[in-house]
N, C-alpha and C positions, 0 to 999 in steps of 0.2 A: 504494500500500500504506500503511496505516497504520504510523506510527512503532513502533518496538521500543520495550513496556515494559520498564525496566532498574531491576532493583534497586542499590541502591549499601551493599556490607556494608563499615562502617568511617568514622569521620569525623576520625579525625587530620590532621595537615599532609597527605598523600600525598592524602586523601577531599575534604578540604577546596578545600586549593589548586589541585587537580589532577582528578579525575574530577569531581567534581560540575560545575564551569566547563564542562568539554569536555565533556560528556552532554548538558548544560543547550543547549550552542552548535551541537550534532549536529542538524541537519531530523530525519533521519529516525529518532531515538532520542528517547522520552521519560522522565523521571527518574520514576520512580511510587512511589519509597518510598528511604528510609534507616535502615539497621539500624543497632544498635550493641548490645553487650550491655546495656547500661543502658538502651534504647530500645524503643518499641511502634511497629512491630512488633523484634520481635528477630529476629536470622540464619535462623535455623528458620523463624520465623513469614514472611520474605521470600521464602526459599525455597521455603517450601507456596504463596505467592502462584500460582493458576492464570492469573493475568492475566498476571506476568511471563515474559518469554521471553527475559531476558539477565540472568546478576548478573556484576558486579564486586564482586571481594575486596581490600579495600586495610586489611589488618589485620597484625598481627601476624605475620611471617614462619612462625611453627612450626603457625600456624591455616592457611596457603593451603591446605593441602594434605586436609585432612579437613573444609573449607567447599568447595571444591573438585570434590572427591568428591558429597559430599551432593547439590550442586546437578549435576550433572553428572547421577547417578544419580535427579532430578529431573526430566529433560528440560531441564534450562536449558544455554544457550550461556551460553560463561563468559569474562569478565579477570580476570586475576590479577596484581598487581602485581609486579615483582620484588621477591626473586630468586622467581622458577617456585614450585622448593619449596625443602627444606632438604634433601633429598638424592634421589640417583640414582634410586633405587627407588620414588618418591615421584611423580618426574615421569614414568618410564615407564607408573605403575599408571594415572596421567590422562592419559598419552597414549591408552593402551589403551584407556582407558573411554570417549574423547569420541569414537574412531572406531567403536566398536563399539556407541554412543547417538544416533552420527550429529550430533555436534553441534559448532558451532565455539569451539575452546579458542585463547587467544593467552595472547601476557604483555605485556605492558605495559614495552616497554624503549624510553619515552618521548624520551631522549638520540640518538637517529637522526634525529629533527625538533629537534635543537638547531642553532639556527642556525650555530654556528662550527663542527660537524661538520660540515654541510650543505657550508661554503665549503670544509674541507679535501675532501671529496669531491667536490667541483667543481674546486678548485685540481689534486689528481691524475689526474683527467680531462684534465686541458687539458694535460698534458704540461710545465707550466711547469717545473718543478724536476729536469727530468730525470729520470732514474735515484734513487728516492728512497733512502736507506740508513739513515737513522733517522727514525723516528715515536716521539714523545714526547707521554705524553698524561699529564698532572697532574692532582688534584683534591683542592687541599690546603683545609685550612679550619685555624683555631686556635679550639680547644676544651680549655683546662687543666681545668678544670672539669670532676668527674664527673657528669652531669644524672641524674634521679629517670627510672626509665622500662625500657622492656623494652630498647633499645639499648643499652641500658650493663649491662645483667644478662647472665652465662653462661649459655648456653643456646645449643642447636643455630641458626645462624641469626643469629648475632649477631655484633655487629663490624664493622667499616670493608671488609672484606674481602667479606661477604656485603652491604655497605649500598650501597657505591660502585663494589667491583668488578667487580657484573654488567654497570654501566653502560659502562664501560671496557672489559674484556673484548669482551661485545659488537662495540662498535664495533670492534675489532681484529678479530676474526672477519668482521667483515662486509668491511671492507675487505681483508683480507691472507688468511681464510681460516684455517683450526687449522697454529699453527707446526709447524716439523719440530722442536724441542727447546725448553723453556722451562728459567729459573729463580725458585726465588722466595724469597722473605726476608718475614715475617711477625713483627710482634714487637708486644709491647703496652709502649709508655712514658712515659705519664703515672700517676705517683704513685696509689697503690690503683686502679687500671683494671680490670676484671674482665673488659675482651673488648679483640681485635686494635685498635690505632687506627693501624696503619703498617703498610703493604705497600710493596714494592717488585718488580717482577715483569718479568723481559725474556725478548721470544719472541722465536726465532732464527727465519730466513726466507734459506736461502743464506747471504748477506753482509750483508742486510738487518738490521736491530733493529727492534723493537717496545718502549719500554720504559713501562711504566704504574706511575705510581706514587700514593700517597696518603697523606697525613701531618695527625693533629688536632693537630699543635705545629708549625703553619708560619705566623708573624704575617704572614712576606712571601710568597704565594704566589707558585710557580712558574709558569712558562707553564704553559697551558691545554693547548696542543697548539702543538709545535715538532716541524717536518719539515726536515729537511737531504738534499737531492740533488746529481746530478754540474751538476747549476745555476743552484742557488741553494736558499735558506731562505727559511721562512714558518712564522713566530714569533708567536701571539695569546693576551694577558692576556685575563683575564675571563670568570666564565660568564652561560652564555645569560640571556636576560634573562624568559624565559617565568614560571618560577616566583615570582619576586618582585611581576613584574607579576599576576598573578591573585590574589599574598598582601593587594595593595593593591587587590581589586578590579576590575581591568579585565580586561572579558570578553574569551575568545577570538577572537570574532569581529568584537573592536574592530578596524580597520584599521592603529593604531598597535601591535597584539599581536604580540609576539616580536619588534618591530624595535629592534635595537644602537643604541645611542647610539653616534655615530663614532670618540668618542675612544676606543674600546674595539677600531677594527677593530685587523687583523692587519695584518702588515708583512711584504712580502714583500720579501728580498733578493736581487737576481742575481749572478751568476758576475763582474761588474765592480762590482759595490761598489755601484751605483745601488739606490734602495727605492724603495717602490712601495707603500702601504695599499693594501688589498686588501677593500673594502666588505663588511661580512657579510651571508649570505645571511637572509632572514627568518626563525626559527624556526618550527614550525609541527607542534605539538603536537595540534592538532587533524586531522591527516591519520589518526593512527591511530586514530582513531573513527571517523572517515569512510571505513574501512579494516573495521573491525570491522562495523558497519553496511552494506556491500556485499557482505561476504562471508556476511552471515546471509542477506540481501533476493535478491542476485544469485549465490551461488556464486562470489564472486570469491577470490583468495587469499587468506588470514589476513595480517595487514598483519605481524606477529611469528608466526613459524613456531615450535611448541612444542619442534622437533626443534633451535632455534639456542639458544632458552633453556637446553635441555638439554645442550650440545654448551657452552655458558657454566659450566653448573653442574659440569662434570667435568673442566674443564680450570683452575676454583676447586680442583675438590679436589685437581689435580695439583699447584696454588701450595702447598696445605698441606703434601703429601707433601714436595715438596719443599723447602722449609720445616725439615720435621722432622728431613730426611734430610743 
């Protein structure tokens, strides 16, 4: 079969660093155009393409959802970056339309092919830590500085909470499942801020915790992800190394892409005190395109199911509620 032509609507960091690479490194996808508003062709104009038969939306969070639509209501198979949309109603109206146009909707919740997720999901496979009873997943950055831009502007969609938390969430979902009870704490505290820059969020699981948290005033990040069982920890700085690497240029399909510098793996501790680094698994960003591309060509599964994105975005809006509450 001939490769999927793929439009690409959007070229900031997210278009840039990240879809164009992995498109470009897909066999069976070809990149045939890039929209931007200021660009020929424009969204519209990508989306009238009869040649194309995929777009990705890597634009502004409040636009997924009515690019989205268009193209959907197009014939096009679609990505959408996260988060999905910006609300409920939002993601069920393209759930509805992409089964009823017959066509495959994902989202793009790229942090499942992070390498140090990958190892925590291997490490609770193998049983090493026992009984696990807290999972801690971080994702601090220090940003005092308010930046020029739609992230820092009020607006549906905006904020730490919808930037980083679908990422985090997510993975919690995926491993543990929708908790039996959450709490969450939402607050904005750098000086004039106009959106969330600080969550803190713990799902209840039994006896188990979940607790995810995210802060733009942490000079000293916290772990990445720290897991405590009835026999032992596994405790790792640093994030994956994917996005940095494609910022600098090296393509996906380099053989040194996504692989950990080692002074970065994780430290696993046992029940007697001995540690043990624990090699990180390769990152591997390009699986959901090579995910996306067999589900259009083969009928295989959507690599991001829209009903997990969705099942993210309402358990964000439980953290607000409670939040408020």
């Amino acid at each position: 079969m001939s490769p999927i032509r793929t439009g690409l609507i959007g070229h900031g960091l997210g278009g840039r660093a990240f879809h164009e690479p992995l498109i470009r490194a897909t066999p069976r996808l070809a990149l045939a155009g890039i929209a931007t508003t200021r660009s020929n062709p424009d969204p519209a104009g990508l989306i009238a393409d009869p040649e194309i038969g995929l777009i990705v939306i890597s634009t502004p969070n409040v636009t997924h959802y009515p690019l989205a639509r268009a193209a959907l209501e197009a014939g096009k198979h679609v990505v959408i970056d996260k988060p999905f949309t910006v609300t409920l109603d939002e993601a069920d109206e393209l759930i509805a339309l992409a089964k009823a146009q017959q066509r495959v909707l994902t989202i793009f919740h790229n942090r499942r092919w992070d390498g140090d997720f990958l190892t925590v999901r291997k490490l609770l496979a193998s049983g090493v830590l026992g009984e696990l009873l807290r999972y801690e997943s971080h994702w601090d950055r220090f940003r005092p500085a308010i930046k020029p831009g739609w992230k820092e502007q009020a607006a549906p969609g905006a904020g730490v909470l919808s930037d980083l938390g679908p990422h985090l969430v997510d993975q919690a979902l995926l491993l543990f499942g929708e908790p039996d009870w959450l709490v969450g704490d939402v607050e904005r505290q750098r000086a004039g801020t106009e959106v969330e820059d600080y969550f803190a969020v713990t799902f209840g699981y039994g006896r188990k915790r979940a607790i995810l948290t995210s802060s733009l005033l942490a000079a000293a990040p916290r772990p990445r992800f720290a897991l405590h069982g009835t026999l032992g920890s596994f405790v790792k700085h640093g994030l994956d190394p994917q996005e940095p690497q494609a910022q600098a240029g090296m393509m996906p399909d380099d053989p040194a892409f996504g692989v950990e510098d080692e002074r970065w793996h994780g430290i696993l501790t046992r029940a007697d005190g001995s540690t043990e680094p624990i090699p990180t698994e390769r990152g591997n960003y390009l699986a959901f395109y090579e995910g996306v591309a067999a589900a259009i060509l083969d009928g295989a599964p959507v690599p991001v199911e829209p009903a997990d994105a969705r099942a993210g975005l309402e358990i964000i809006d439980q953290v607000r509620a409670s939040a408020r509450e």
